[in-house]
N, C-alpha and C positions, 0 to 999 in steps of 0.2 A: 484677471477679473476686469469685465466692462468698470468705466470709472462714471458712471452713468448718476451712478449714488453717491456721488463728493464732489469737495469744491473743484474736482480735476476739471469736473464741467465748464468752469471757468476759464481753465488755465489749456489744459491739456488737449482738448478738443476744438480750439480756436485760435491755435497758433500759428497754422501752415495755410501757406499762400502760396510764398515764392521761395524755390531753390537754387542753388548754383547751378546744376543740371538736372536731374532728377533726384529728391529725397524721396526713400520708402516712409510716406508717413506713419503705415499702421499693417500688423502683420498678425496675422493667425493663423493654426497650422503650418501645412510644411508647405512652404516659397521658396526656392532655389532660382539663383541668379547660376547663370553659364561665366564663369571668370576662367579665360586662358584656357578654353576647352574643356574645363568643367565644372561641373553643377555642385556650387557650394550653396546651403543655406541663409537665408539674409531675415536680418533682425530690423526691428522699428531705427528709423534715422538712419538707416544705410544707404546712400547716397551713389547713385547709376550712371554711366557715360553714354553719350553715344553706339550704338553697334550690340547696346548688353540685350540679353535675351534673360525672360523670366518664366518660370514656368511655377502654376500653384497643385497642388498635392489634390486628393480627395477632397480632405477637409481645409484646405488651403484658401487665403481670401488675403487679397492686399490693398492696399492705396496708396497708390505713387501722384505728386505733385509736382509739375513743371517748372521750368524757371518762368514761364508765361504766365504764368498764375491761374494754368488749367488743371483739370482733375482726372485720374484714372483708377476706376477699381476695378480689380482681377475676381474675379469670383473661379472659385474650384474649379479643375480640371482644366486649366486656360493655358497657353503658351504665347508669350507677345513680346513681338521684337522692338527694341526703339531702335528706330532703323535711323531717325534724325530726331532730332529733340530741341534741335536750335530754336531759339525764341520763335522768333520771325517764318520758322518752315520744319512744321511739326507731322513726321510722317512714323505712324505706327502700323505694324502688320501680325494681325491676330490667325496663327493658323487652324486653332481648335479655342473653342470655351468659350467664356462671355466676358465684357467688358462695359462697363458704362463711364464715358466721360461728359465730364463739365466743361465747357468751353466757354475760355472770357472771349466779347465780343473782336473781332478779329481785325488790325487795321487795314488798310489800301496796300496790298503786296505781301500779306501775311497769309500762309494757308496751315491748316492742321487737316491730316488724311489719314484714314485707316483701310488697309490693304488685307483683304481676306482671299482665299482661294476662290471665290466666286466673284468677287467686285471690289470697285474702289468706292470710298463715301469718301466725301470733301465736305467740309465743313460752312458754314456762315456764321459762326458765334449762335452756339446751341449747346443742350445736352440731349444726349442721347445713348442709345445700347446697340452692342453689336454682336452676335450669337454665332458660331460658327461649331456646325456638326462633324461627326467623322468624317463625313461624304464631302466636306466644305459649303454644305447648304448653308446661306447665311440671310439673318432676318437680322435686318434695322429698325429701330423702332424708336419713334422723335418724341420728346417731349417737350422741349423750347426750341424756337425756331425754325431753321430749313437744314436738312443733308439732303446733298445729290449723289445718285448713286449709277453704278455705270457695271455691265457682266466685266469680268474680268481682261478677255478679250478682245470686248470693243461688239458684241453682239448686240444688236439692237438698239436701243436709245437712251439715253441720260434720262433719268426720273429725279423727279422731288418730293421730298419726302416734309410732308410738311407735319408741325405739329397735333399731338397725338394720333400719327397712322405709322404705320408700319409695312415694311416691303420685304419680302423672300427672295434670293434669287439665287438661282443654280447654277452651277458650273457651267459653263455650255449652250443655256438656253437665256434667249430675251428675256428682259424682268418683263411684265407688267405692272400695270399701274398701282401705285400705295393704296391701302385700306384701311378706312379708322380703325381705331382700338375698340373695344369693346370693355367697356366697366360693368360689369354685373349688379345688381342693385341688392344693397345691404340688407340681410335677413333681421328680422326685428327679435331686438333682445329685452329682457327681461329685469324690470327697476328692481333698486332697493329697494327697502320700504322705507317710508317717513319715521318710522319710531326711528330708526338707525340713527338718522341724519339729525335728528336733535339732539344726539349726545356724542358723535363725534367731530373731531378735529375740537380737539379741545386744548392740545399740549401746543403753547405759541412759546414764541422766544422774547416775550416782558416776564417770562413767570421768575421766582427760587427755584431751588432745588426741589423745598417740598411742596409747592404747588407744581411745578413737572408732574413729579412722583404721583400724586394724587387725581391730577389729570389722567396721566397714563393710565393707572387703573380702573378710570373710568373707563377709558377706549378699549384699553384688554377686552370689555366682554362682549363688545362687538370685532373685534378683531379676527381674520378671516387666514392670518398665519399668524405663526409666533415662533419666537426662537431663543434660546438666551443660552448662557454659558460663562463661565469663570475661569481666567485664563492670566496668563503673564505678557504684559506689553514691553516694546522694545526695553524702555529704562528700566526692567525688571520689577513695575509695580504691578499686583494684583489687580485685576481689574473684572468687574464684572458688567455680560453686556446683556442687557433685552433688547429686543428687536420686535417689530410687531405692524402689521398693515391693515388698514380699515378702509372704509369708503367716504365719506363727507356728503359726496354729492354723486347723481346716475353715472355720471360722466367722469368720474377721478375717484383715485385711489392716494392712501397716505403712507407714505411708511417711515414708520420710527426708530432709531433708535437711540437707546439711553446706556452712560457710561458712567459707572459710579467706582472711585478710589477710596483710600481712605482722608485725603487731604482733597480732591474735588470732585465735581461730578460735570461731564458735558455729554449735549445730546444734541441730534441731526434730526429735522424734518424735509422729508421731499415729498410734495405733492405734482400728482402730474393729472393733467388734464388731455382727454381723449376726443377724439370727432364726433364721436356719438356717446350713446348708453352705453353700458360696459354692459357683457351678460352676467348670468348669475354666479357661473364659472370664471374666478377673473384672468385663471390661467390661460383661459383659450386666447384673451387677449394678448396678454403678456408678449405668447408664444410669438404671435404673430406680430406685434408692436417693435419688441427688441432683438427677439433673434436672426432679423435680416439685416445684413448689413444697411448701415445711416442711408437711407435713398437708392435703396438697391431694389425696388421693387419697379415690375417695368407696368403696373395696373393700379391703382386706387385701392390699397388693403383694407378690407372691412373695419381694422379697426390701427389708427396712430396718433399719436401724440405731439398735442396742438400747444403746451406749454408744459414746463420745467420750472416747476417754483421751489426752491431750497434755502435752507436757513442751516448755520450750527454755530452753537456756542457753549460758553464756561460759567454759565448764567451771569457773569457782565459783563464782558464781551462779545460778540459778535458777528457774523458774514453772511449778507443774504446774495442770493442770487437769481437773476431769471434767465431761463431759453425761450424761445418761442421757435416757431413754425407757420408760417402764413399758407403753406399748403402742403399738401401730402407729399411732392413733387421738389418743394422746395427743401435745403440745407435746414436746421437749426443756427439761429442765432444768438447769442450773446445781449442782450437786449438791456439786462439791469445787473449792476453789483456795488453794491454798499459794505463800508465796513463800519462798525461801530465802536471803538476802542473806550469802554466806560459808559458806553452808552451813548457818544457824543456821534451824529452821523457824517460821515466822507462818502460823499457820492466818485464813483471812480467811471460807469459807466450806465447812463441814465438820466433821466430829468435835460434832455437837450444835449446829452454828451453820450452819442452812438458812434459806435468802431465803425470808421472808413474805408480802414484799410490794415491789414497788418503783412510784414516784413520780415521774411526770417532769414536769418545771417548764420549759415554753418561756420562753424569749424573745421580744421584741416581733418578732424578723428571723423567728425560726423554726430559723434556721442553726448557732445557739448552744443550749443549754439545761443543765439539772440532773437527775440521775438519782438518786434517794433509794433505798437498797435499805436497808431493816429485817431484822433478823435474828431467828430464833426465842430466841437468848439476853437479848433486849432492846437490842441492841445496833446501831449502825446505819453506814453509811455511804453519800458522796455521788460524784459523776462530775461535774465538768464537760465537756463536750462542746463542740468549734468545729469548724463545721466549713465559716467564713467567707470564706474563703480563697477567690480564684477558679481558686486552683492545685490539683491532687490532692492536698490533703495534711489530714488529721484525724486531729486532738489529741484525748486524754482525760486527763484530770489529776486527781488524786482527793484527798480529805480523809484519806485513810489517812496513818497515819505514815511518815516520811522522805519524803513527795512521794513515792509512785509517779504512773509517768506511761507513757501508752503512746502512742507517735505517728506514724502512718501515713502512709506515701507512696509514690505510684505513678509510677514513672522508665519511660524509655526504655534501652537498654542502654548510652548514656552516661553516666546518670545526673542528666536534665534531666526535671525533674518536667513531667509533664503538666497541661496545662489542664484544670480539673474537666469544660466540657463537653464537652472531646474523650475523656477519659475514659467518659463516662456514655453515649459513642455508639458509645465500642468500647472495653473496659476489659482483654479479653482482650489487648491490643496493649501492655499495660504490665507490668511485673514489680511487685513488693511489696515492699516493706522496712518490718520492723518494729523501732523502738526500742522498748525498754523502760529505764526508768531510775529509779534511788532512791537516796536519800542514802547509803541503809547498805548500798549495791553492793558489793561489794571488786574486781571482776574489772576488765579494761582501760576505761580512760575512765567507770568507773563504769555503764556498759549492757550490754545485751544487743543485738546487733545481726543482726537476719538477713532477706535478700532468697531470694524463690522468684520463680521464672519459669513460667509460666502452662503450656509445652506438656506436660509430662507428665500435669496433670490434664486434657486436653481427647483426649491417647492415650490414656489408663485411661479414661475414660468421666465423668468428673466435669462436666467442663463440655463446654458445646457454645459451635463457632465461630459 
């Protein structure tokens, strides 16, 4: 299950930077690594040498992160060799599929190259995509900085490829020269109405329990899904969940949901905000906002998401969070996270204290590691990461004060956690439950406790079965 709707957004999605050699950051569908002549399977944090060859499935899609602190995603149907991977002289060769890398800017004697059946491209600290057909027809297409591109051969002359154009070039024949992109202009969509907008986003995190409750009901009847269910969480308590997504404003959608026990109740707000109007249909957006891979789009999508505002708590404690996006083109970043223990606020990342830089320290397993994130006030902290277990369940546990801790697990609707690789082969088939816990909690059992169930984000457009 995307972790798109919990605090994983925090943790999980802005930890990778730099590897020993190559870590597989993130893996869906079938990926197979070539080890000793042959093609075994590889899961998230499996970690690549030199010489290794990868290839992704139909429905296959990866992200590998260098030790340079560059980025590679495999999109389906791709075969790519790391033919070197060394810091300093980074030479990939794609014989079929697509790829798009992030490139950090490159020093004085440093090169990163991708080698396809039709050409070579060499890099200048860019990102960009590279597409190679059966035939080896290969189209480059830049979106920060310059690639130069050359027939494989040596036919004809070096081209540059500057940002947003794109070049073709065939086996055999001269390139020609690059051609801009072409963005299409956004078809106009269709507002809410204003009665709407005056009775939603009503559920905040100062309310009780029974202001929540009373809230939500309000929103319920403008709500455009709904979900709910009663089911047993890991510690084997009943729990009952609603779920529920409305609009606020043209441009954002809200989704709620609420978790009531017999000893507490906590609930999750994620609002996200869009480039434009949403249409009437929010699905059509959905579809096309989250089902492409994070920055896999090689054109301007009619419709993506420009911030990530989330919040969850045990109504007296605490955790908000923000993402943003500065453009369509660009990564998500990490931009704000608070926690509130009693109500008392700790800014950890905001207010003059934005992440610089982060650091990741494998393990010898690969399964384990450390996450260093540096702050612009000079200030810094670390994550441990396990995620050893051969059950669905990872931990993160950090150096910050009072032990915060956050710790993930994916149950059936009894509350019998899944096996990691039955999970990684259908992960929509499990629900989520997120702890969060720290010394200086005050609210029940000292956490924050909250499970979602996967089908309202697969009705709204979120995920696919």
């Amino acid at each position: 299950m995307k972790k798109l709707f919990l605090i994983g957004m925090v943790l999980i999605q802005v930890f990778y930077l730099f590897s020993a050699t190559v870590i597989v950051a993130d893996v869906k569908g079938d990926v197979f690594a070539l080890v000793k002549g042959k093609w075994e399977k590889i899961e998230p944090d499996s970690i690549l040498e030199d010489g290794a060859k990868i290839k992704t499935g139909k429905n296959g899609y990866a992200v590998l992160l260098l030790e340079n602190g560059s980025e590679v995603k495999l999109w389906p149907n791709s075969i790519l060799d790391l033919t070197s991977v060394d810091p300093k002289n980074v030479d990939l060769g794609l014989s079929i599929g697509k790829i798009k890398n992030k490139v950090k800017k490159l020093a004085k004697g440093e090169s990163f190259k991708v080698t396809t059946p039709a050409s070579v491209c060499a890099v200048r600290g860019t990102e960009f995509m590279v597409e190679v057909d059966e035939k080896g027809k290969t189209k480059i297409t830049v979106f920060a900085g310059i690639v130069s591109a050359r027939e494989i051969s040596g036919i004809g002359e070096e081209i540059l490829i500057r940002e947003n154009e794109f070049l073709e070039i065939i086996p055999g024949v001269a390139p020609r020269e690059s051609v801009p992109l072409k963005v299409e202009a956004p078809a106009k969509t269709i507002s809410i109405t204003d009665v709407k907008r005056e009775y939603i986003d009503e559920v905040r995190m100062d309310m009780t329990k029974e202001e929540v409750q009373e809230a939500a009901a309000r929103e319920l009847k403008f709500a455009e899904y709904e979900e709910g269910k009663t089911m047993i969480d890991y510690f084997g308590k009943r729990v009952r969940i609603e779920e529920y997504i409305v609009r606020p404003a043209d441009n954002q959608f809200k989704f709620v949901a609420l978790n009531e026990r017999d000893n507490r109740f906590d609930y999750f707000t994620w609002k996200a905000t869009f480039n434009k109007e949403l249409p009437e249909d929010l699905k059509v957006a959905n579809e096309i906002a989250f089902n492409e891979p994070e920055n896999g789009w090689s054109s301007e999508p009619e419709y993506w998401v420009k911030e990530h505002d989330c919040a969850i708590s045990n109504t007296i404690d605490k955790v908000t969070w923000k993402r943003t996006r500065a453009d369509w083109s660009q990564p998500e970043e990490l931009t704000e996270w608070k926690i509130f223990p009693g109500g008392n606020e700790i800014v950890i990342v905001g207010e003059g204290k934005q992440i610089s830089s982060k650091t990741l320290i494998p393990s010898s397993g690969g399964d384990s590691y450390t996450i260093k994130y540096d702050l612009t006030d000079g200030s810094s902290f670390s994550v441990d990461v396990d995620k050893t277990s051969s059950f669905a369940y990872d931990k993160y546990a950090s150096d910050l004060s009072n032990n915060y801790k956050e710790e993930y697990y994916f149950i059936d609707d009894e509350g019998n956690l899944a096996k990691r690789s039955d999970y990684n082969a259908n992960p929509l088939a499990c629900n989520e439950e997120l702890v969060i816990t720290a010394d200086n909690f005050k609210g029940p059992e000292g956490k924050i406790d909250l499970v979602v169930e996967p089908e309202i984000f697969i009705k709204a457009g979120f995920l696919k079965e």
